[in-house]
Backbone as a printed PyTorch tensor [residue, N CA C, xyz], in Angstrom:
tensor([[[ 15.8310,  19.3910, -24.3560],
         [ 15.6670,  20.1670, -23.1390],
         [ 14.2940,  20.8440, -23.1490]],

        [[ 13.5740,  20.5580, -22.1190],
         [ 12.2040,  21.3530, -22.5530],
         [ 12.0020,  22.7500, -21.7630]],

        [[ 11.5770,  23.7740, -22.0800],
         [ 11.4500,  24.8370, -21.8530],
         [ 10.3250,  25.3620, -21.0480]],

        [[ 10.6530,  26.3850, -20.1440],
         [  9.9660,  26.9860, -19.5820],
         [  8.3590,  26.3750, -19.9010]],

        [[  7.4920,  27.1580, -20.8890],
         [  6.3780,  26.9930, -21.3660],
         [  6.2560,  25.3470, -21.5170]],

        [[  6.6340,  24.4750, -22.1610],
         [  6.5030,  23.2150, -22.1380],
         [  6.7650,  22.4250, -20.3420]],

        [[  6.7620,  22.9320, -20.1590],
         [  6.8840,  22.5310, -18.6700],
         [  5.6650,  22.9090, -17.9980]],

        [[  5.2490,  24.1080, -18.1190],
         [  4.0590,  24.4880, -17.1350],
         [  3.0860,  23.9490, -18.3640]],

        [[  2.8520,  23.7630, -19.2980],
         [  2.2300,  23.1810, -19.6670],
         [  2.4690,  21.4330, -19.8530]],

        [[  2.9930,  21.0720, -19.8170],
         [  3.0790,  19.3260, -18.5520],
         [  2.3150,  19.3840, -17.3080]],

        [[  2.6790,  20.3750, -16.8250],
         [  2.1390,  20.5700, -15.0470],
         [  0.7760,  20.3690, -15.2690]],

        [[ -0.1280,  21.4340, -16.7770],
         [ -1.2210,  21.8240, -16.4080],
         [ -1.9910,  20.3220, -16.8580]],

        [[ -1.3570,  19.6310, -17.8860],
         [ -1.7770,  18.3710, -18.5270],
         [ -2.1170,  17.5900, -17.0550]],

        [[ -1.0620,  17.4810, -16.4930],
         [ -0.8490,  16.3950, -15.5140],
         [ -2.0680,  17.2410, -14.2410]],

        [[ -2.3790,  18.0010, -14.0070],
         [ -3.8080,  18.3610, -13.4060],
         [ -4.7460,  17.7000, -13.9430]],

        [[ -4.8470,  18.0800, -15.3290],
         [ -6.0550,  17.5830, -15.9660],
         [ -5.8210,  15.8150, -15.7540]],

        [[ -4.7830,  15.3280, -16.0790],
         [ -4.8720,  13.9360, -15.4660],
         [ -5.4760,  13.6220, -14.4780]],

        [[ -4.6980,  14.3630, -13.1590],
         [ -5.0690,  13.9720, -11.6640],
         [ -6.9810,  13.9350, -11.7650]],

        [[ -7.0440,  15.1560, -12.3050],
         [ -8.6380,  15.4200, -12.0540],
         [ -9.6190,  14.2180, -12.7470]],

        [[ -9.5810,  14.0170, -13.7920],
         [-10.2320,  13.2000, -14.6100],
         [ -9.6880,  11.3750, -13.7970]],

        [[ -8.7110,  11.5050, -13.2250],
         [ -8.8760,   9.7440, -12.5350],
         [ -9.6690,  10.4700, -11.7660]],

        [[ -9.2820,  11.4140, -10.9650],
         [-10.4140,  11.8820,  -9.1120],
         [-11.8480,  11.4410,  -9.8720]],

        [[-11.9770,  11.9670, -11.1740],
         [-13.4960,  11.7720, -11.5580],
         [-13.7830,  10.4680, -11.0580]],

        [[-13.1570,   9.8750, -12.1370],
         [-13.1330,   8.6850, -12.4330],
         [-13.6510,   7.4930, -11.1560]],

        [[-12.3140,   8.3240,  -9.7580],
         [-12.3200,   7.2560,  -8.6210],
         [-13.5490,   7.5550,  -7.8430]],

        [[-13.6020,   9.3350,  -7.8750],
         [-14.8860,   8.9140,  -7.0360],
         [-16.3120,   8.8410,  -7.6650]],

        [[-16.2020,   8.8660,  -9.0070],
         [-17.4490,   7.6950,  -9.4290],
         [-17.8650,   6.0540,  -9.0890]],

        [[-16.2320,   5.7480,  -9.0060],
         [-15.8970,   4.1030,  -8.4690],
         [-16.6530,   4.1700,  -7.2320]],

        [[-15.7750,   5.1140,  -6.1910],
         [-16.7170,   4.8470,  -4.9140],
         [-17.8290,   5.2160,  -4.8110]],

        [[-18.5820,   5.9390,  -5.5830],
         [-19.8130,   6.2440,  -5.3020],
         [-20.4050,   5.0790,  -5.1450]],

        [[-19.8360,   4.2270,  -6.5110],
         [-20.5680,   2.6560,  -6.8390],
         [-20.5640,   1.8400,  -5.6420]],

        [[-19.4000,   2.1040,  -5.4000],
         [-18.8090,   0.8670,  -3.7270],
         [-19.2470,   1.3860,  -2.5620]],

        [[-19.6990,   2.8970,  -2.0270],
         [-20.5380,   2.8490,  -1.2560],
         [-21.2640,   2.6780,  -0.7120]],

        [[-21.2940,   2.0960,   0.7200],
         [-22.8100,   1.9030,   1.2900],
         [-23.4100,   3.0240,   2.1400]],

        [[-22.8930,   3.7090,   2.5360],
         [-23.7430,   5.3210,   3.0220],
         [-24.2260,   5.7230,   1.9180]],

        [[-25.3240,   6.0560,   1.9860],
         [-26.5530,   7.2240,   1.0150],
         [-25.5920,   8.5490,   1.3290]],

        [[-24.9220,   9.1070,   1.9430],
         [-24.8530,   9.9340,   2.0320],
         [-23.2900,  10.1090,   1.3940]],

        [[-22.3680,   9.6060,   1.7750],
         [-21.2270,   9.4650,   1.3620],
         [-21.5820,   8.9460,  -0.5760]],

        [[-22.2650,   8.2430,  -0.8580],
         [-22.2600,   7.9280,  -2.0950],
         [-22.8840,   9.2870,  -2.6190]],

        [[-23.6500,  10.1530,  -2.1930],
         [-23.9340,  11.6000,  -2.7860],
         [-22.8640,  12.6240,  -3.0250]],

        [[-22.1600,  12.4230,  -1.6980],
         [-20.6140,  13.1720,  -1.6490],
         [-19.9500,  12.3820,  -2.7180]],

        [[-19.4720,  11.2950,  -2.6420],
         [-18.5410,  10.7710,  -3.8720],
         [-19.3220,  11.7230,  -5.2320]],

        [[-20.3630,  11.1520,  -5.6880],
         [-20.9170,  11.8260,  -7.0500],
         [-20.9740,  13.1160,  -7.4870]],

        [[-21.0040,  14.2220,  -6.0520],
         [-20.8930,  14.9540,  -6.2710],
         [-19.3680,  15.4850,  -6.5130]],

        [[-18.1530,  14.7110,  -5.9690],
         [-17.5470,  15.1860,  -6.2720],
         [-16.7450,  14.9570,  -7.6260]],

        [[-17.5340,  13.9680,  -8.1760],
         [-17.2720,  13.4050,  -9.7480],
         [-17.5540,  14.7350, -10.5900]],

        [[-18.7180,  15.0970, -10.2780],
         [-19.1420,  16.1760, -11.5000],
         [-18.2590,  17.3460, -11.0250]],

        [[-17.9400,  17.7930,  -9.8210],
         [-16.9540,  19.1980,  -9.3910],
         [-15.5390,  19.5080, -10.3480]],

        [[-15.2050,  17.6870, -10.1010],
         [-14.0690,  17.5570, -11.0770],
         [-13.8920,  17.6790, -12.2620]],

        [[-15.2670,  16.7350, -12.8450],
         [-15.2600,  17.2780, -14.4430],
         [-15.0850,  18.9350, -15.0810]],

        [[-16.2320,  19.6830, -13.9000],
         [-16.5140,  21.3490, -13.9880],
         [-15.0380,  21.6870, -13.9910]],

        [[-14.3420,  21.3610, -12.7880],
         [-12.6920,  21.3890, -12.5000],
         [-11.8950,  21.7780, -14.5160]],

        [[-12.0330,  20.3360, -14.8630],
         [-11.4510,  19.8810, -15.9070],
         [-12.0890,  20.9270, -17.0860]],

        [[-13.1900,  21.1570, -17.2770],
         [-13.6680,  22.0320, -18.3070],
         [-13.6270,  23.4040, -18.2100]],

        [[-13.5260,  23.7780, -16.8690],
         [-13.2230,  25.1270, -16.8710],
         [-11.5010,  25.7040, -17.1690]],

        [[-10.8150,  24.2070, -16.7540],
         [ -9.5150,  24.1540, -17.2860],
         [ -9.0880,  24.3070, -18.8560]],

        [[ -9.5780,  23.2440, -19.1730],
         [ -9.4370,  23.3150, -20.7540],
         [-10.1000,  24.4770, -21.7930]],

        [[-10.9740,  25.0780, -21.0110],
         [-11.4550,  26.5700, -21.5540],
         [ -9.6970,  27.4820, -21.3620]],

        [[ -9.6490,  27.8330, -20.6080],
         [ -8.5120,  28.8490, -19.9070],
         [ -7.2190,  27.9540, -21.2750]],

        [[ -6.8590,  26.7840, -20.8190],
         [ -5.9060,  26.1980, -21.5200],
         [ -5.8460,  26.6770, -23.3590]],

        [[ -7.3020,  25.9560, -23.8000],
         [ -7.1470,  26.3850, -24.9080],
         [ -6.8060,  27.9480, -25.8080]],

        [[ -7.2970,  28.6010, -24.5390],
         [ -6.9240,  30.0680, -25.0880],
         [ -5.5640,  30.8300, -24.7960]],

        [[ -4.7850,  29.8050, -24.0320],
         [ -3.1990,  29.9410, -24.0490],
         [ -2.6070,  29.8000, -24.6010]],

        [[ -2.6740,  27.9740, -24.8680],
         [ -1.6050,  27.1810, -25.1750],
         [ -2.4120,  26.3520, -26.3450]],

        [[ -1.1040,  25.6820, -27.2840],
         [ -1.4940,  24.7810, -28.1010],
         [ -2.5550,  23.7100, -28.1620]],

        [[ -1.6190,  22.2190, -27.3740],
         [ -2.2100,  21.1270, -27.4780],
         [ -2.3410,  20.3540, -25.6610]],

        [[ -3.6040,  19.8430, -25.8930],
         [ -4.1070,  19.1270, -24.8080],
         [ -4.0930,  17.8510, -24.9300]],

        [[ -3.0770,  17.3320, -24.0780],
         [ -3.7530,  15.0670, -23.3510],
         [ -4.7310,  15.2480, -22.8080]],

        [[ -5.3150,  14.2170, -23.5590],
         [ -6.7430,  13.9920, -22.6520],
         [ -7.0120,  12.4490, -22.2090]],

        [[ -5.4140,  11.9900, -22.2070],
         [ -6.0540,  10.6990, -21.8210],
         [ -5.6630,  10.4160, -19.9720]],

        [[ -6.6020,   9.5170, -19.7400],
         [ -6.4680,   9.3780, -18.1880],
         [ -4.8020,   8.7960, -18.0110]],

        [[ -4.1030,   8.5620, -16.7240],
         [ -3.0540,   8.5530, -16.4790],
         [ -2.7310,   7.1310, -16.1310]],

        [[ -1.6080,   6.3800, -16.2330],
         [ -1.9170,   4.6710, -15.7960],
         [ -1.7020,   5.1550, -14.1790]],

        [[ -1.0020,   5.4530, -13.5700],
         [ -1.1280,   5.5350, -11.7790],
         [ -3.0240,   5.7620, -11.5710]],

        [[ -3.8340,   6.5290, -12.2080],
         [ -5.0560,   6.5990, -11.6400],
         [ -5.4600,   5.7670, -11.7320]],

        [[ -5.6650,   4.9040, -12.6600],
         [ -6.4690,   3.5790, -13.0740],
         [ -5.7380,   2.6220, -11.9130]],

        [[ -4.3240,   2.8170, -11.8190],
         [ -4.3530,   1.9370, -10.7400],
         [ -4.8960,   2.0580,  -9.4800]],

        [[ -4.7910,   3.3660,  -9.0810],
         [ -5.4810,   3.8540,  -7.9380],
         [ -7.1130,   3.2290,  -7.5890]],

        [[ -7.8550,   3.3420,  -9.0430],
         [ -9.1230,   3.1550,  -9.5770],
         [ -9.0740,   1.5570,  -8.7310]],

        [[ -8.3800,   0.6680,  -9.5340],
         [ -8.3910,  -0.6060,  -9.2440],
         [ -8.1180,  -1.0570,  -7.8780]],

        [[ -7.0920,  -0.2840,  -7.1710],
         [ -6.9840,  -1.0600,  -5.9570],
         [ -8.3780,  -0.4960,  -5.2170]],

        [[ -8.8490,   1.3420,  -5.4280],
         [-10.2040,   1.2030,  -4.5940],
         [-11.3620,  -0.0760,  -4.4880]],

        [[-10.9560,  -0.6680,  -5.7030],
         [-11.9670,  -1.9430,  -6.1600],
         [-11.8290,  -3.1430,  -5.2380]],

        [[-10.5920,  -3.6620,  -5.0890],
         [ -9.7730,  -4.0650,  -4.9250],
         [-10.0450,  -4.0760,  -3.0240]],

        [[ -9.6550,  -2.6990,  -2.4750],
         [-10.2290,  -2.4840,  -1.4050],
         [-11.6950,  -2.3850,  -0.6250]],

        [[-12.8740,  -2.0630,  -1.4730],
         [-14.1420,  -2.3130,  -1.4080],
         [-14.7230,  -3.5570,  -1.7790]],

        [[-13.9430,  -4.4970,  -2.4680],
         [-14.0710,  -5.8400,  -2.1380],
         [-13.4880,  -6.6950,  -1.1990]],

        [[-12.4610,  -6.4040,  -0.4570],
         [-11.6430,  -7.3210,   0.9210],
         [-11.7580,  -6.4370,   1.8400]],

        [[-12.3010,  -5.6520,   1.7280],
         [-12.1570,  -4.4850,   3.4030],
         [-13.6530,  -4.8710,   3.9060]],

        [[-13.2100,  -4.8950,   5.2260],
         [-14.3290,  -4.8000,   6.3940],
         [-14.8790,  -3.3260,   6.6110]],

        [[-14.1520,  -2.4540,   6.5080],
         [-15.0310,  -1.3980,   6.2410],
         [-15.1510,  -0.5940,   4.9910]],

        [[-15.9570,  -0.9430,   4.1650],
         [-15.9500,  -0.0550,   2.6880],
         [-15.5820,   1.2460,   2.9230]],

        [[-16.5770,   1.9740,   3.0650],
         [-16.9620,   3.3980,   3.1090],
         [-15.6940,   4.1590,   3.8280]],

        [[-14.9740,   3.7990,   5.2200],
         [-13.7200,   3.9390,   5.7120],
         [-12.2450,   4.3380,   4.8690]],

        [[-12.4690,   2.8840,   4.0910],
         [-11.2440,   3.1840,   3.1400],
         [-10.9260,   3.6420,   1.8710]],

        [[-12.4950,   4.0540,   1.5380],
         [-12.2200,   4.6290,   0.1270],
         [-12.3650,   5.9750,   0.7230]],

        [[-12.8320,   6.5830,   2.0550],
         [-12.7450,   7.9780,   2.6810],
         [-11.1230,   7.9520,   3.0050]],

        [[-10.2570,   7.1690,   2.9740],
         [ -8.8230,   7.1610,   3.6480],
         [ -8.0770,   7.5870,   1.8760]],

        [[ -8.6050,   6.9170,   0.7680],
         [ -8.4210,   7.1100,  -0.7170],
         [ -8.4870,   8.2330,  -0.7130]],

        [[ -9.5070,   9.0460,  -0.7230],
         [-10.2490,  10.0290,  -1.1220],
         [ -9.3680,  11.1620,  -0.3510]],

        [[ -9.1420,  11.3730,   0.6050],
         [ -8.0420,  11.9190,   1.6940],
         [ -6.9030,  12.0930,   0.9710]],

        [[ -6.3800,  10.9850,   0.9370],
         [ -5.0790,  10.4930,   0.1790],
         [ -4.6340,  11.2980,  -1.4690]],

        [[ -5.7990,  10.7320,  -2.2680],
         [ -5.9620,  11.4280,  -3.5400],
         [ -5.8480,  13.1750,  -3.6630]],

        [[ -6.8660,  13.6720,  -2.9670],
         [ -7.2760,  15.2930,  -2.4630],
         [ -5.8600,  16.0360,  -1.7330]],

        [[ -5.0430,  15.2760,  -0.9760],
         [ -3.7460,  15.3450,  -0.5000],
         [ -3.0330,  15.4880,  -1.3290]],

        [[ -2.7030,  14.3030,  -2.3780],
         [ -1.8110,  14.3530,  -3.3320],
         [ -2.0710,  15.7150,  -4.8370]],

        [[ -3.7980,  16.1920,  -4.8670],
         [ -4.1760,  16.8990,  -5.8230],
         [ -4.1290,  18.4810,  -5.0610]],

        [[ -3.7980,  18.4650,  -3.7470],
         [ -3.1280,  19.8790,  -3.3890],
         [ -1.6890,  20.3510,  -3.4390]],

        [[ -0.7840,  19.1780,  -3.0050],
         [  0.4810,  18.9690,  -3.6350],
         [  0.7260,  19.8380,  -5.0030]],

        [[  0.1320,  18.9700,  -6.3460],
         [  0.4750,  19.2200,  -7.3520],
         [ -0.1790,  20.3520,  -7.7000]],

        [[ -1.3810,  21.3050,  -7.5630],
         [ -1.8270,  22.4680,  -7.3290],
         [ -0.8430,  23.5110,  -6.9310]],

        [[ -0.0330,  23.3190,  -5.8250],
         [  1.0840,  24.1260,  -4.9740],
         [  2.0250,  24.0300,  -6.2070]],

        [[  2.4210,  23.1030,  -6.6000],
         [  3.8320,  22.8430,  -7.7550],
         [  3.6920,  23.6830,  -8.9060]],

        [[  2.3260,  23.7630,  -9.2220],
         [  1.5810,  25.0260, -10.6710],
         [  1.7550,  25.9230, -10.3320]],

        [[  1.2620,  26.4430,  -9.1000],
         [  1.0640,  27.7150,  -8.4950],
         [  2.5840,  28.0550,  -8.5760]],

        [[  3.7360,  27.2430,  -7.9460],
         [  4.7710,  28.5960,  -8.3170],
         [  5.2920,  29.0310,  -8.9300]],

        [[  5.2350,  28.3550, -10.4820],
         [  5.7690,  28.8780, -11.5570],
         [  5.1050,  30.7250, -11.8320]],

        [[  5.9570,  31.2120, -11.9040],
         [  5.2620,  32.9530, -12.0560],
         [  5.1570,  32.9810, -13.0110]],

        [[  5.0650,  32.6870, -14.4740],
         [  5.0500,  32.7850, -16.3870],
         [  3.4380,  32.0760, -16.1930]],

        [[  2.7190,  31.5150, -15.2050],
         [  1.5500,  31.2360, -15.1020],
         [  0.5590,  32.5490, -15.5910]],

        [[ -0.5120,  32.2420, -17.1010],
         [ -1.3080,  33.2890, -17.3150],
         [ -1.9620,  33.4110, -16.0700]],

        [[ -2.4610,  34.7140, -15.8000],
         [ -3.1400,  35.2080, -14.5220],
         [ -4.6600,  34.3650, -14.3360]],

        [[ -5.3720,  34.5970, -15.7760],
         [ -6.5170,  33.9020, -15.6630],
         [ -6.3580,  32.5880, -15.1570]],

        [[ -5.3230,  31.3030, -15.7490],
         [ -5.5420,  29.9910, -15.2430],
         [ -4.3640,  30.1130, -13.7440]],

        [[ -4.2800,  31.0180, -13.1710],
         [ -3.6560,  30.7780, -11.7100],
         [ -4.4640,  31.4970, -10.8760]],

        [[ -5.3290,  32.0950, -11.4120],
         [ -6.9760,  32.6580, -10.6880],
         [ -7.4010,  31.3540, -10.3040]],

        [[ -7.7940,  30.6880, -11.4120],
         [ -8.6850,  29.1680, -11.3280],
         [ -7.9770,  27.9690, -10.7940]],

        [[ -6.5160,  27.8600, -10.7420],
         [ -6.1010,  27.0420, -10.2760],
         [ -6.1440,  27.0280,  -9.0440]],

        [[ -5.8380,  28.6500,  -8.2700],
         [ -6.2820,  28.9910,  -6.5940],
         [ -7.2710,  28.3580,  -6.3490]],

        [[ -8.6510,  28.6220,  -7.1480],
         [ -9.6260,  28.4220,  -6.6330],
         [-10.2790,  27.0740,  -6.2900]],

        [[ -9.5050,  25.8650,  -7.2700],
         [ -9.7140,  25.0920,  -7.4400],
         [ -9.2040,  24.3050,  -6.1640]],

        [[ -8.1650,  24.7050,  -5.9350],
         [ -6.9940,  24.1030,  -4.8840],
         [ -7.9820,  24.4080,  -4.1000]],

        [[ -8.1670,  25.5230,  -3.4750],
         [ -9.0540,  25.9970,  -2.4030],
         [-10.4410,  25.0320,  -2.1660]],

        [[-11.1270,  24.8630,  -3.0990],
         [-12.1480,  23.9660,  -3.5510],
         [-12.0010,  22.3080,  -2.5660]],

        [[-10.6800,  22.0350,  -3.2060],
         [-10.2250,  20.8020,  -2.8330],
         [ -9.2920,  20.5070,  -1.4230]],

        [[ -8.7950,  21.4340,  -1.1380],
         [ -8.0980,  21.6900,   0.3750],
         [ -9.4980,  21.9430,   1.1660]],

        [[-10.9250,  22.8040,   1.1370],
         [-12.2090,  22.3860,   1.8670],
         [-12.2800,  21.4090,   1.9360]],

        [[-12.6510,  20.6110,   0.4530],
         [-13.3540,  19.3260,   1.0770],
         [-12.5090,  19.0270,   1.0670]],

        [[-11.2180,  18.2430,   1.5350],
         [-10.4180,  17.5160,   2.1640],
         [-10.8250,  17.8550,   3.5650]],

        [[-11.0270,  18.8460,   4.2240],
         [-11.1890,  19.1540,   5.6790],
         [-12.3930,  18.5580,   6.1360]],

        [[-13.2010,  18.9900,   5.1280],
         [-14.9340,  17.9440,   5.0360],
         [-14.7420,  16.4760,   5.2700]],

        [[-13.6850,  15.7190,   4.2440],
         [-13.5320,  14.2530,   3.7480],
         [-13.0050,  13.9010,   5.1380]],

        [[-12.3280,  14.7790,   5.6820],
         [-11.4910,  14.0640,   6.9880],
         [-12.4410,  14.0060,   8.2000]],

        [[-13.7030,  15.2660,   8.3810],
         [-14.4690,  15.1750,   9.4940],
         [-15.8500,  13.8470,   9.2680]],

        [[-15.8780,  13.5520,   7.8810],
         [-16.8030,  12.4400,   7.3680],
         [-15.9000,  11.2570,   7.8560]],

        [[-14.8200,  11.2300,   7.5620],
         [-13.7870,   9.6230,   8.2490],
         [-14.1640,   9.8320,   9.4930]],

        [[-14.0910,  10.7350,  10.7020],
         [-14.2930,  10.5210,  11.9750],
         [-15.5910,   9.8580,  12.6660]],

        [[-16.6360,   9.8860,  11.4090],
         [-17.9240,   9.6720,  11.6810],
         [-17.9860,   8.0450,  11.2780]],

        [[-17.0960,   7.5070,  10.2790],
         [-17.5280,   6.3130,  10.1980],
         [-16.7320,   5.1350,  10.9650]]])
């Protein structure tokens, strides 16, 4: 039976998952981009995530025990079909902005699911707000960039 603490610490692992594929994917699309501009947005939001992830594992380590650090198999798949999709899609840039939507959607979700545990140290539910917040913007950004292409 796993306990309280082993649980929110799953939750916080499984962030650090989500974040490190987000790296991951929107490094992919940066690659598969053909907007200059959208491929700046993808990259930039590669490194936000990493910052994401390290400012995490700071807070983490001074809580809790032990950290996964390995990426998750759902991201890699995610990873692959963006590939997958930027090679058979008529519009690149479109559908890895429909990904990217999608992903940022699903990484506010699981943000909300952390947030309500109350045994959350104050410091990493400071940063987890902020982070969410971070990523609920640009989702609002990612969605007014889809209208443009």
């Amino acid at each position: 039976m796993e306990t309280k603490y082993e649980k929110m610490v799953d939750q916080l692992e499984e962030i650090l998952e989500k974040n490190r594929d987000a790296e991951k994917g929107y490094k992919k699309a940066a690659e598969n981009a053909d907007s200059q501009s959208l491929k700046s947005y993808f990259e930039n939001k590669a490194r936000e995530r990493a910052q994401f992830n390290n400012s995490l594992k700071r807070e983490m380590v001074a809580n809790y025990d032990d950290i996964d650090d390995d990426s998750s198999f759902t991201g890699s798949i995610h990873r692959t079909w963006m590939d997958v999709k930027a090679l058979f899609s008529a519009d690149d840039d479109e559908s890895m902005l429909e990904e990217a939507i999608r992903g940022d959607k699903a990484a506010v979700e699981e943000y909300d699911e952390v947030l309500e545990d109350t045994n959350l140290p104050n410091a990493i539910a400071t940063l987890i707000r902020d982070q969410k917040t971070k990523i609920r913007t640009d989702l609002n950004r990612i969605k007014s960039m889809e209208d443009l292409t």
